[in-house]
C-alpha positions as CSV (number, residue, x, y, z in Angstrom):
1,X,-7.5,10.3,-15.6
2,X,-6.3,13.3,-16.8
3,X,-4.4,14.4,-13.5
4,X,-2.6,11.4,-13.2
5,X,-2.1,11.4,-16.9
6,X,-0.4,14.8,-16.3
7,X,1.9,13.2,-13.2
8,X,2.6,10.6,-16.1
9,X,4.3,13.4,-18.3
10,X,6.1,15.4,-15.4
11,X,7.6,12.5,-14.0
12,X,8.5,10.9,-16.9
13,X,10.5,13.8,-17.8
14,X,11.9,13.4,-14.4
15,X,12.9,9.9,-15.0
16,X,14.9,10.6,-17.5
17,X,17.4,12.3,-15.7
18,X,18.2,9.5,-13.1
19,X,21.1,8.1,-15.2
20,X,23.6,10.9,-15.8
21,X,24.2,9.7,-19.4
22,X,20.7,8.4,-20.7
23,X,20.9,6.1,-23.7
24,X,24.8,5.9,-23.2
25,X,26.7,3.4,-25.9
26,X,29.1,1.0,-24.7
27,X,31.4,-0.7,-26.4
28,X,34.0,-3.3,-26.1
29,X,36.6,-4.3,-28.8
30,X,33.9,-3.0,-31.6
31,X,31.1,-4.7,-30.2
32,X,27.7,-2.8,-28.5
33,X,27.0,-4.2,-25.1
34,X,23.8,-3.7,-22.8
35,X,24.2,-1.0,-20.0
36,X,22.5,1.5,-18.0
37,X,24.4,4.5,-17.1
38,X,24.7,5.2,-13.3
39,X,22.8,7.5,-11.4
40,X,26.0,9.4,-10.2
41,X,29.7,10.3,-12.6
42,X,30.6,12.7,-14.6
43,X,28.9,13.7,-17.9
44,X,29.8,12.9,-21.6
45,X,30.0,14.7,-24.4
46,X,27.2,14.0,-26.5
47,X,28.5,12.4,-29.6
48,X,32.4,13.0,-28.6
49,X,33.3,8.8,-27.5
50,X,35.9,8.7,-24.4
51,X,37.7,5.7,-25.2
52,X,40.5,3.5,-23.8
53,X,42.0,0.0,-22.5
54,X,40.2,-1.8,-20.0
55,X,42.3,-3.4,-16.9
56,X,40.1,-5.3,-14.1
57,X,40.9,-3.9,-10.8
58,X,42.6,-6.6,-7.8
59,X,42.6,-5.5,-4.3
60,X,43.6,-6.9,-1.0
61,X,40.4,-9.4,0.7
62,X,38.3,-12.6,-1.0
63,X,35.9,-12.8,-3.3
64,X,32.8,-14.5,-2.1
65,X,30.7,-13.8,-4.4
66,X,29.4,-16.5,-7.0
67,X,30.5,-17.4,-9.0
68,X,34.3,-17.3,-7.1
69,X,36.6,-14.8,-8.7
70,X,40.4,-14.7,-8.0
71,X,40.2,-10.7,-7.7
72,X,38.3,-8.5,-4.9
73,X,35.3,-6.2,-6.1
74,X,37.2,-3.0,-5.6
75,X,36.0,-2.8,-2.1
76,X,39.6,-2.6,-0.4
77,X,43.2,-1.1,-1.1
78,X,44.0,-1.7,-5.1
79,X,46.6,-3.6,-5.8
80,X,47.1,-2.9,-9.2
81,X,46.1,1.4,-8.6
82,X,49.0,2.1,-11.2
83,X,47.6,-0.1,-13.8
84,X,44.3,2.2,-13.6
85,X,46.2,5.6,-14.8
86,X,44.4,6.7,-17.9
87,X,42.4,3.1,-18.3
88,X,39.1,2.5,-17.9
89,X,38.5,0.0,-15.2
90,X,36.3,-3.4,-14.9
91,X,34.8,-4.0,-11.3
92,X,32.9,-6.5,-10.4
93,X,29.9,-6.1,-8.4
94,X,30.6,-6.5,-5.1
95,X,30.0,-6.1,-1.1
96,X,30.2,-2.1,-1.3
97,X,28.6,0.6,-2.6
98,X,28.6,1.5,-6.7
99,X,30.2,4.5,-5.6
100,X,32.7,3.3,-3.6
101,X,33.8,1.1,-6.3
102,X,34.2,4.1,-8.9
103,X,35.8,6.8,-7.0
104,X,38.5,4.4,-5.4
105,X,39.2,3.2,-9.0
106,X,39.4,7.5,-9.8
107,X,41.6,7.9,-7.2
108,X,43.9,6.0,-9.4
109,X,43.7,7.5,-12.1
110,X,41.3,5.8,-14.5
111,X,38.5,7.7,-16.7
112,X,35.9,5.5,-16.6
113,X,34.2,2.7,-14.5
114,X,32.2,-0.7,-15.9
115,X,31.0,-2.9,-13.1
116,X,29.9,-6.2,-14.4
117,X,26.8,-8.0,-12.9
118,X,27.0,-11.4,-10.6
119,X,24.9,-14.1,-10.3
120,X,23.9,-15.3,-6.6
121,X,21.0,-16.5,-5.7
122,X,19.7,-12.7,-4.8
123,X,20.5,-11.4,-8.3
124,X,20.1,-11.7,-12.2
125,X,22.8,-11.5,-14.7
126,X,21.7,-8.6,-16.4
127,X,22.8,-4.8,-15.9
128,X,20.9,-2.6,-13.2
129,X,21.1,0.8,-12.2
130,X,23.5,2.1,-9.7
131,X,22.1,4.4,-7.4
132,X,23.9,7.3,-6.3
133,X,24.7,5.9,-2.3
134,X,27.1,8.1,0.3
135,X,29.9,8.8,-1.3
136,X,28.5,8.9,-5.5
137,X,28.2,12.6,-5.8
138,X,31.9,12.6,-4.8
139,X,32.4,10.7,-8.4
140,X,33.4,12.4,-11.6
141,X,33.8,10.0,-14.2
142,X,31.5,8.2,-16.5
143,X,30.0,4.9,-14.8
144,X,28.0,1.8,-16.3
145,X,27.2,-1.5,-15.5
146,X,26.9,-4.4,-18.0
147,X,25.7,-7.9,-17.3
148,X,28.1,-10.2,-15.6
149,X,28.3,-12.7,-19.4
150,X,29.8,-9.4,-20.8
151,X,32.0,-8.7,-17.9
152,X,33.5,-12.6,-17.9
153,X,33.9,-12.1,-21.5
154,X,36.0,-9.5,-21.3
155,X,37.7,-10.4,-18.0
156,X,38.8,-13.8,-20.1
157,X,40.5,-11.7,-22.4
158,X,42.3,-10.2,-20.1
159,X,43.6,-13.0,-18.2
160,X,44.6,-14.5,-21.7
161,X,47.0,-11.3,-21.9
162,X,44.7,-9.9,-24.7
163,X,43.6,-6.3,-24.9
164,X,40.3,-5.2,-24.2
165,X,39.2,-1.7,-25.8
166,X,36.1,0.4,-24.5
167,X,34.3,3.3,-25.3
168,X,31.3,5.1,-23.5
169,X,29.1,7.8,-26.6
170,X,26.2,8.9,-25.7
171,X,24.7,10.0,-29.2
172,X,23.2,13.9,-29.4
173,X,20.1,12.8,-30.4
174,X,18.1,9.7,-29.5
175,X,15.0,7.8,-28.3
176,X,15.0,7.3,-24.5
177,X,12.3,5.0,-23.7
178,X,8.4,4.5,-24.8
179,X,5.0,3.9,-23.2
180,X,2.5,2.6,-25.3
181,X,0.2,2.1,-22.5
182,X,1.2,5.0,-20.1
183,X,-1.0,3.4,-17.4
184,X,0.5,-0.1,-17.0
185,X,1.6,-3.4,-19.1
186,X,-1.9,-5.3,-18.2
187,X,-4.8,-3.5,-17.6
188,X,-8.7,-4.5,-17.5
189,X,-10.6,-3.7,-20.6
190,X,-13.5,-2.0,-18.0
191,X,-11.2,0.3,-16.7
192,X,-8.8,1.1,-19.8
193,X,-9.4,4.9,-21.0
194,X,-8.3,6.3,-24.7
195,X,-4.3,6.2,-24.2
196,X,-2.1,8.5,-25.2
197,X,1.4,6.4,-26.3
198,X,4.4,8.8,-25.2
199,X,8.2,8.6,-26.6
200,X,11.0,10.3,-25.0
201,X,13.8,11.7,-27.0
202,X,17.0,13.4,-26.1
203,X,18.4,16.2,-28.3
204,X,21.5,17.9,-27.5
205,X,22.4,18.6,-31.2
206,X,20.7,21.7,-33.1
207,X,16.9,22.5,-32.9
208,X,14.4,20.9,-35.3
209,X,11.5,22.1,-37.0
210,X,9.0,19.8,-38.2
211,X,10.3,16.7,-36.4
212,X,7.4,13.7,-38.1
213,X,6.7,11.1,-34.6
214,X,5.0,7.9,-35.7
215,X,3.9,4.6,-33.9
216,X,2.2,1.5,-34.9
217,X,-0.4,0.0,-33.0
218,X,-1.4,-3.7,-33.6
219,X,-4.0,-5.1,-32.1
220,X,-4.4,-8.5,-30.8
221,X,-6.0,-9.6,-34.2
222,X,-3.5,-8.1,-36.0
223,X,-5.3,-4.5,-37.2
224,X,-2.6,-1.8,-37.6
225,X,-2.9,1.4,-36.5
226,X,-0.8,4.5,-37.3
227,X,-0.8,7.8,-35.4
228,X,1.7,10.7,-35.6
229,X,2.2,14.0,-35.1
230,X,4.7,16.8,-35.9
231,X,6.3,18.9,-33.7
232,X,9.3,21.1,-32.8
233,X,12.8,19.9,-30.7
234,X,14.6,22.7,-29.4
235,X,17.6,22.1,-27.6
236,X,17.0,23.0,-24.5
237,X,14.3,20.3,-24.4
238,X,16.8,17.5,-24.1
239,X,14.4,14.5,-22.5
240,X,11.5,16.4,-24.3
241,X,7.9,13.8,-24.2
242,X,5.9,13.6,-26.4
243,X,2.0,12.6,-26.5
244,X,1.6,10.6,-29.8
245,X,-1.0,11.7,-30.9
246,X,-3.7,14.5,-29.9
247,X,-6.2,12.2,-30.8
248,X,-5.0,9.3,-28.7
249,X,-6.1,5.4,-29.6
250,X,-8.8,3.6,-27.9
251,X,-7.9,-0.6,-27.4
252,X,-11.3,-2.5,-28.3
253,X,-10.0,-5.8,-28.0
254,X,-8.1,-8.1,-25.3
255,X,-4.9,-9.5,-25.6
256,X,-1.5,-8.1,-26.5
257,X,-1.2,-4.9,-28.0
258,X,2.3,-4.3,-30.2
259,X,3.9,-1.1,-30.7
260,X,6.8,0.2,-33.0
261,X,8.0,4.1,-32.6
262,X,9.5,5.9,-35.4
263,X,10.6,9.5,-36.8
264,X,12.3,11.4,-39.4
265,X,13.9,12.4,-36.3
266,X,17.0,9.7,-35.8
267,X,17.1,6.2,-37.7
268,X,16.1,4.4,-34.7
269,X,12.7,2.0,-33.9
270,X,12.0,0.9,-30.6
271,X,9.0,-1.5,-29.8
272,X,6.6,-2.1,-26.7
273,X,3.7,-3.9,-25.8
274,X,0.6,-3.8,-23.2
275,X,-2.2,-6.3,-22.6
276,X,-5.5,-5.7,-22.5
277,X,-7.3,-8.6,-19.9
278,X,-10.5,-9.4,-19.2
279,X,-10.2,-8.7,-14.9
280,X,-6.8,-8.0,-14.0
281,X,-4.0,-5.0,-13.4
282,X,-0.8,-6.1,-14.0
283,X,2.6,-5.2,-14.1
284,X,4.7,-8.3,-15.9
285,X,3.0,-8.7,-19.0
286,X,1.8,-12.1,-18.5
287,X,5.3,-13.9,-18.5
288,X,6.2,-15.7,-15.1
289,X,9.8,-16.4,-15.7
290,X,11.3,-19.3,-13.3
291,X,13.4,-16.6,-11.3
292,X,13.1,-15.3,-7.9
293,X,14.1,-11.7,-6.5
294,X,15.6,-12.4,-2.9
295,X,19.1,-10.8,-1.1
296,X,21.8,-13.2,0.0
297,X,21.4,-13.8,3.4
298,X,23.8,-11.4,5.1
299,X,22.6,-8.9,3.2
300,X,18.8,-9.5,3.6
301,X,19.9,-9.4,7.8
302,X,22.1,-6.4,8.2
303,X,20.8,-4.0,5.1
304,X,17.3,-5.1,4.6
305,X,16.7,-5.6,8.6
306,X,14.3,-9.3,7.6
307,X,12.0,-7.2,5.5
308,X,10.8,-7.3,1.7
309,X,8.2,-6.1,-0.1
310,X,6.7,-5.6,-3.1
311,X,4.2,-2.9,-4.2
312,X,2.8,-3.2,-7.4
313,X,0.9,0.3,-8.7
314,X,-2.6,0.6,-10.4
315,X,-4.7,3.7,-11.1
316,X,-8.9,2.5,-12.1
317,X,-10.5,3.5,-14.8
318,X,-13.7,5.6,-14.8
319,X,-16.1,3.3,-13.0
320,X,-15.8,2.1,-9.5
321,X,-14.8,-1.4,-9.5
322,X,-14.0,-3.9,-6.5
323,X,-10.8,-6.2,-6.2
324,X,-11.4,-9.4,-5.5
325,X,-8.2,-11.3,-5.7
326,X,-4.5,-10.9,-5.3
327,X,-1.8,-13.3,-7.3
328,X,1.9,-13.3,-6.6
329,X,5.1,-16.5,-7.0
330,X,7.4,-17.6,-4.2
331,X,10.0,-19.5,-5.7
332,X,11.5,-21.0,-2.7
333,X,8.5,-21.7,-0.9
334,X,9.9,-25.1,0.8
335,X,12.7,-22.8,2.7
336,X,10.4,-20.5,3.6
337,X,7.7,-22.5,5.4
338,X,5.4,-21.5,8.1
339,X,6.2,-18.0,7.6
340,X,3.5,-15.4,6.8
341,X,2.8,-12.5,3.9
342,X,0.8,-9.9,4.3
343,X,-1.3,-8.9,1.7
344,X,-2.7,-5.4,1.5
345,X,-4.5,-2.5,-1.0
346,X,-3.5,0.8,-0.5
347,X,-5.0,4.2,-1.5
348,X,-2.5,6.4,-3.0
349,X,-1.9,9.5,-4.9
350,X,0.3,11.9,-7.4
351,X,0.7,14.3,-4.4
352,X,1.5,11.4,-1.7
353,X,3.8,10.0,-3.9
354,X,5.9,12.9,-5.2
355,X,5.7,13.8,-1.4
356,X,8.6,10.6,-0.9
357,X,11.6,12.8,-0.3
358,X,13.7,9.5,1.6
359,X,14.5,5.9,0.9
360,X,13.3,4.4,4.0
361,X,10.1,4.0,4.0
362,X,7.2,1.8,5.2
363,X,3.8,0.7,3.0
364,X,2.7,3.4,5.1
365,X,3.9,6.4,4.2
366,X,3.0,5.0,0.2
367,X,-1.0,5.3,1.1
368,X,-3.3,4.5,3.4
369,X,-5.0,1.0,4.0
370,X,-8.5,-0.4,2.4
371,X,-9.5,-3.2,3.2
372,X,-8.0,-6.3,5.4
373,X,-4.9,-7.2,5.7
374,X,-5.0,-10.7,4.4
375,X,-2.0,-13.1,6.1
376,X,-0.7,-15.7,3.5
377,X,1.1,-18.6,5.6
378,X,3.3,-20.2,3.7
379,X,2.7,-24.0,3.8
380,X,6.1,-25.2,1.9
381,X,4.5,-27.6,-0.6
382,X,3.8,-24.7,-2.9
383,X,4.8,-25.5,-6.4
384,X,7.7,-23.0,-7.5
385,X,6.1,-22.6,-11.2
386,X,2.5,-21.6,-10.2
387,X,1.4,-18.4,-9.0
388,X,-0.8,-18.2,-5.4
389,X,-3.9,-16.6,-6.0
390,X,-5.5,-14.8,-2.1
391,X,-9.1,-13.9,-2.1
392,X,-9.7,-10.1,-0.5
393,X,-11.9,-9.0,2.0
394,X,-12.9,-5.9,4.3
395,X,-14.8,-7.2,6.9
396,X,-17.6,-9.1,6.3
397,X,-17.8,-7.9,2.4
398,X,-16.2,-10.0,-0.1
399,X,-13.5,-8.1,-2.3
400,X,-12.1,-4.7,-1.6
401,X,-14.2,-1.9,-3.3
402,X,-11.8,0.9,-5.2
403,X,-13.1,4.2,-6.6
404,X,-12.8,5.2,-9.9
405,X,-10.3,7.5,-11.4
406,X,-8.1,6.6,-7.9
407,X,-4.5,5.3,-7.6
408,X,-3.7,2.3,-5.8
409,X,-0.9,-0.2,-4.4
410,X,-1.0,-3.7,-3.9
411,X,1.2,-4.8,-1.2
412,X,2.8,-7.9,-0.7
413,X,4.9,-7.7,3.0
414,X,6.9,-9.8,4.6
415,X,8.8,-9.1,7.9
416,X,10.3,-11.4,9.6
417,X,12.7,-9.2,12.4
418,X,11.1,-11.2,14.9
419,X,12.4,-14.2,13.8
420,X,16.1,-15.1,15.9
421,X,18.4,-16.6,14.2
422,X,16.7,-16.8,10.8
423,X,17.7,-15.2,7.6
424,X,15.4,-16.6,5.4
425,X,14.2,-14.2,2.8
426,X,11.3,-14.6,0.0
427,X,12.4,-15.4,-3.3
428,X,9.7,-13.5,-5.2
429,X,8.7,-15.0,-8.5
430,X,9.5,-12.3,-11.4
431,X,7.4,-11.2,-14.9
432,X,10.5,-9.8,-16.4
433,X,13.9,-8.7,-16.5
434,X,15.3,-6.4,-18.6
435,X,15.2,-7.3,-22.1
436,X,10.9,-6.7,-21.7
437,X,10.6,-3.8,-19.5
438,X,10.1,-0.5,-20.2
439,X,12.1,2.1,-18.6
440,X,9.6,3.7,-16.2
441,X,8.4,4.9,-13.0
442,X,7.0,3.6,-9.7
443,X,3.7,5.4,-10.2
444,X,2.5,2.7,-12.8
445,X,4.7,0.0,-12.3
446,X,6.6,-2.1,-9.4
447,X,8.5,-1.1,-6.1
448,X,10.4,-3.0,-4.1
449,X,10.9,-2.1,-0.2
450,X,13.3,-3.2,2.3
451,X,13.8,-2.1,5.9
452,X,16.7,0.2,4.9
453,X,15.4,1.5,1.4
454,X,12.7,2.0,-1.0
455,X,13.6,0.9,-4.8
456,X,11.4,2.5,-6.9
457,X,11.3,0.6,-10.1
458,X,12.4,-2.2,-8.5
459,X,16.3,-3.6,-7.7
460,X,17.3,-1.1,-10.8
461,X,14.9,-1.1,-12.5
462,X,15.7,-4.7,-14.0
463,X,13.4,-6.7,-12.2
464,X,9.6,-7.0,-11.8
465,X,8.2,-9.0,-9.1
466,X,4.5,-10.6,-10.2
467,X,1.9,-8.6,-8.3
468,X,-1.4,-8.7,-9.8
469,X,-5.0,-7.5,-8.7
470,X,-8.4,-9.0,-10.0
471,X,-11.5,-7.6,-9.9
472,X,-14.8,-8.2,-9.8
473,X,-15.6,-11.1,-12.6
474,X,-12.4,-12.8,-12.0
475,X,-12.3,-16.4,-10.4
476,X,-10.4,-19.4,-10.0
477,X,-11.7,-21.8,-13.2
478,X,-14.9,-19.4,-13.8
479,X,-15.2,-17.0,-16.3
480,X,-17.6,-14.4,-17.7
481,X,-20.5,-15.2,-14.9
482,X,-22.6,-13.3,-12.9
483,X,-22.2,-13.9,-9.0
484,X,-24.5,-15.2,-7.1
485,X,-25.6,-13.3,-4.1
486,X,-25.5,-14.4,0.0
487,X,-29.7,-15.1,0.0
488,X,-28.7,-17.8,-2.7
489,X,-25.7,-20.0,-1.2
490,X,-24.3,-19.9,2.1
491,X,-21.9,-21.9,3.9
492,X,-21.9,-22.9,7.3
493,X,-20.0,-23.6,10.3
494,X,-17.6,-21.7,9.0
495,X,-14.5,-22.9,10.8
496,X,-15.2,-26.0,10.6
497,X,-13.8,-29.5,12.1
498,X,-15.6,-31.5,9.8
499,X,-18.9,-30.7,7.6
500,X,-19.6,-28.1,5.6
501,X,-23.3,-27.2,5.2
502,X,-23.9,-25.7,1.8
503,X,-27.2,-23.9,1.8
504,X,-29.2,-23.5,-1.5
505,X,-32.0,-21.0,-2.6
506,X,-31.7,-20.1,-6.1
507,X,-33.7,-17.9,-7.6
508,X,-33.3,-18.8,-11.0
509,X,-34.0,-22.4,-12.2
510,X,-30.9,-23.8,-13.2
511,X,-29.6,-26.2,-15.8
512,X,-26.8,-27.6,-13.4
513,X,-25.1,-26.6,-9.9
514,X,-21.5,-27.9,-9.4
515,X,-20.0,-27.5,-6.4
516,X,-16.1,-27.5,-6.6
517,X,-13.0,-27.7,-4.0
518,X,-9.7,-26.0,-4.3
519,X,-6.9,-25.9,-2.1
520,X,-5.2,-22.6,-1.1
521,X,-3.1,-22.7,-4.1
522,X,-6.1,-23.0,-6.3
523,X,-5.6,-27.3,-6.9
524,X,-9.1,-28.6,-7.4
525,X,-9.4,-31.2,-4.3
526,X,-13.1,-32.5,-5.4
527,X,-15.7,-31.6,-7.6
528,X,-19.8,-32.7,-6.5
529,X,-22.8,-32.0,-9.4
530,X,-25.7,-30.9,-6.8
531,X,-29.0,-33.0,-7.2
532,X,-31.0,-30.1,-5.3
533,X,-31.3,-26.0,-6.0
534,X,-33.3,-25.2,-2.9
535,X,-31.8,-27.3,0.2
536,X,-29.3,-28.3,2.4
537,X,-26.2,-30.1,0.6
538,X,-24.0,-31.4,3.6
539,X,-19.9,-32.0,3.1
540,X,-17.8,-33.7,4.8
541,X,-13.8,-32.6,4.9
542,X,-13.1,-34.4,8.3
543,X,-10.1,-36.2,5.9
544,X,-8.8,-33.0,4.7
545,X,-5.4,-31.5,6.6
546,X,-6.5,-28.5,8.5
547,X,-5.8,-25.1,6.6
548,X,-7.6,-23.4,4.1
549,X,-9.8,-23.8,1.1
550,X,-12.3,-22.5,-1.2
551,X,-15.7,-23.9,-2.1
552,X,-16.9,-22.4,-5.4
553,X,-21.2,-23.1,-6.1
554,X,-21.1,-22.5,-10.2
555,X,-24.5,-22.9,-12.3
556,X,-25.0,-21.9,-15.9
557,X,-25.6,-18.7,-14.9
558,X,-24.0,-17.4,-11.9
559,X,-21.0,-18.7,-9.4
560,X,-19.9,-17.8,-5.7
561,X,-17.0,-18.7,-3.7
562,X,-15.9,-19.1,0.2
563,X,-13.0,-19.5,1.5
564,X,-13.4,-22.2,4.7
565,X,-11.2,-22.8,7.4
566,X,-11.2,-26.3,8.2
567,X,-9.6,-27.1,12.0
């Protein structure tokens, strides 16, 4: 791993330059607020505070947005352009680009830009990053977005007739962001190396000597474990990383992992976490949140062109390894019936991917296929608060087999420009949202693509859509069992109208054979305890609806599933 470890530290260095003021401070009357600097404005002086009286911008047009505002988002001519002189402005987010926003509100005159978050059904309340667009590089002064609670709170002020004070600091010296896993937030144990936790620090003060970096790991039974390291920050090293410690740490056990990052550096602590699973890569730490990523319809039409996708990134361990499921959420499965999702594993690479120079893309140019391409029709009745687990395949082989040492993507597509008349877009089900994600980069974490642009760390880098690959060992209701192999149980016709033959020729005498029935969605249909081990077992599913389904053979030793098509 240590190539890709070494992409890890170059791009993370990159990363840190995407805002233009990294770990910038808001304010507003005295109070800290959560941000993220845009990618595009002019720069601050670290540790000097640009400060002054917020006014909300009104323009000519509606607002349509939700909820309903009696202002436009700064999209149109400005009404109030001479209230803006030497003011910081409030915009809300709107139907144009960031950058449109901020350089028509410098244009009149103001220093500074917030934009304040909405909530429709496409997006989240929190803050997100503000990517540069046509005209940003035209912009000069400092930009940020806070959530949309923060932005009413404010705006109420306002309309009260109150005064609202802000001020942007972006401090000389401070921690950026943290990986205490650089690989991922949910890894298996097979394919987990020693890691390397990583910090990233910004220091445009004086340089350092002798700068003491420390980080406790706790381990899922509570064991702490402290590593550090001392080092040097010069400054011309500002988003300097570095690999805490030489030794590295090794995580023995499975669950979640805690970390807490601290120096004689600056007075600040930041915390992470990973997981450490028994069979799966994942990228949400475990938390399905009752949210959905989507676009408001006109925009998922005319920007997105009917397409969304979400690519989730892995890179195995030191041992080959096969994937054997996929698991992802649709929240609004009921509007989104009959329609299909394509689920694929890509090969990738640190070359391929620092190849991407533009932002419209296909899963195509991310990596090349392996495997099938498994089609997920969506049948409507799917529970919003349970996650779809797909079996993989390639060919006649069950699973996907990956190499070790190898990166990979796991694909979730839908397209639906074929569709007339239909705007209907997939509300994926989300892991996290802000306040749990690290700050990091679409090598080891989650991509979102549209038929106009590719989002690299998602809709900026706020949201996480659940994508999660299993591997050999994993099952639906089984755990920790060998698998049985074809010459044991087979399964036959296969579609089917009516019966299913199960065919039975263990090897091993066993103490009990249960033969169990999910549904696509992984709902247990019927379960049968087997009176033979050597035999034909006939079923009958002439009353089930036609679709899909699994039949799992499990003994006290071993298990197997098949998916069935019944007609």
């Amino acid at each position: 791993m240590k190539k890709l470890f070494t992409l890890l530290f170059t791009v993370s260095c990159l990363s840190l330059f995407a805002q233009v003021n990294p770990g910038l401070k808001v304010t507003i009357n005295g109070k800290s607020v959560n941000n993220i600097s845009a990618s595009f404005g002019g720069e601050l002086t670290p540790d000097v505070p640009l400060c002054g009286e917020l006014v909300h911008v009104k323009g000519t047009g509606t607002s349509t947005a939700n909820p309903p505002m009696p202002v436009e988002e700064g999209c149109n001519s400005l009404t109030n352009a001479n209230d803006l002189k030497g003011k910081i402005a409030l915009i809300r987010r709107g139907s144009c680009e960031f950058g449109d926003k901020c350089l028509r509100a410098e244009e009149a005159g103001a220093i500074a830009v917030l934009v304040y978050n909405r909530v429709d059904p496409d997006n989240a309340n929190e803050p997100i990053n503000m990517g540069t667009g046509a005209v940003g590089a035209n912009v000069t002064i400092p930009c940020a977005m806070i959530s949309l609670d923060d932005g009413l709170a404010a705006y109420d002020i306002l309309k009260s007739g109150g005064k609202v004070n802000v001020c942007f600091t972006v401090p000389s010296k401070q921690i950026n962001e943290v990986y205490a896993n650089p690989w991922g937030n949910m890894y298996p144990q097979n394919q987990l190396d020693t890691i390397f936790p990583t910090v990233s620090y910004t220091n445009n003060s004086d340089s350092i000597s002798g700068v003491i970096t420390k980080v406790d790991i706790v381990s899922p039974s509570g064991v702490k474990t402290t590593l550090s390291r001392t080092h040097d920050m010069s400054v011309t090293e500002p988003g300097f990383v570095n690999i805490i410690p030489v030794s590295g740490y090794y995580p023995s056990e499975k669950g979640i992992y805690k970390a807490t990052f601290y120096n004689t550096f600056i007075s600040d602590t930041v915390t992470s976490q990973f997981i450490v699973s028994d069979y799966t890569f994942g990228n949400d730490l475990n938390q399905a949140l009752p949210k959905g990523v989507t676009r408001d319809k006109t925009t998922f039409v005319a920007t997105d062109l009917k397409i969304s996708n979400i690519l989730n990134f892995y890179v195995t361990g030191n041992d080959d390894t096969k994937a054997t499921y996929a698991t992802f959420g649709l929240r609004n499965a009921a509007a989104f019936k009959n329609r299909d999702i394509n689920i694929s594993v890509l090969e990738t690479s640190p070359d391929r991917i620092d190849a991407i120079t533009g932002t419209t893309l296909s899963p195509g140019d991310i990596g090349d296929i392996v495997g099938d391409i498994v089609t997920y029709t969506v049948s409507g009745n799917e529970d919003p608060n349970q996650l779809i687990t797909i079996p993989l395949k390639d060919g006649s082989k069950k699973g996907i087999d990956l190499t070790k040492n190898t990166a990979y993507v796991l694909v979730f597509e839908y397209d639906g420009s074929s569709i007339k008349n239909d705007s209907v877009g997939p509300q994926w089900t989300l892991g996290r949202t802000t306040p749990s994600r690290w700050p990091g980069i679409s090598m080891f974490g989650t991509a979102l693509m549209t038929g106009a642009r590719y989002y690299s760390g998602g809709w900026g880098d706020t949201e996480d859509p659940i994508g999660r690959l299993h591997i050999d060992g994993f099952t639906i209701g089984t755990k920790n069992l060998a698998t049985l192999d074809n010459s044991e149980v087979g399964f036959f016709p296969n579609p089917t109208a009516d019966v299913v033959n199960v065919k039975l020729a263990l090897k091993e005498t066993a103490k009990t054979v249960e033969l169990g029935i999910m549904d696509f969605f992984g709902r247990v249909i019927s379960t049968y305890t087997l009176d033979v081990q050597n035999g034909i077992v006939p079923v009958n599913i002439s009353n089930y609806p036609a679709g899909t389904y699994f039949f799992t053979v499990k003994t006290d030793k071993a298990f197997t599933t098949e998916k069935i098509i019944k007609r």
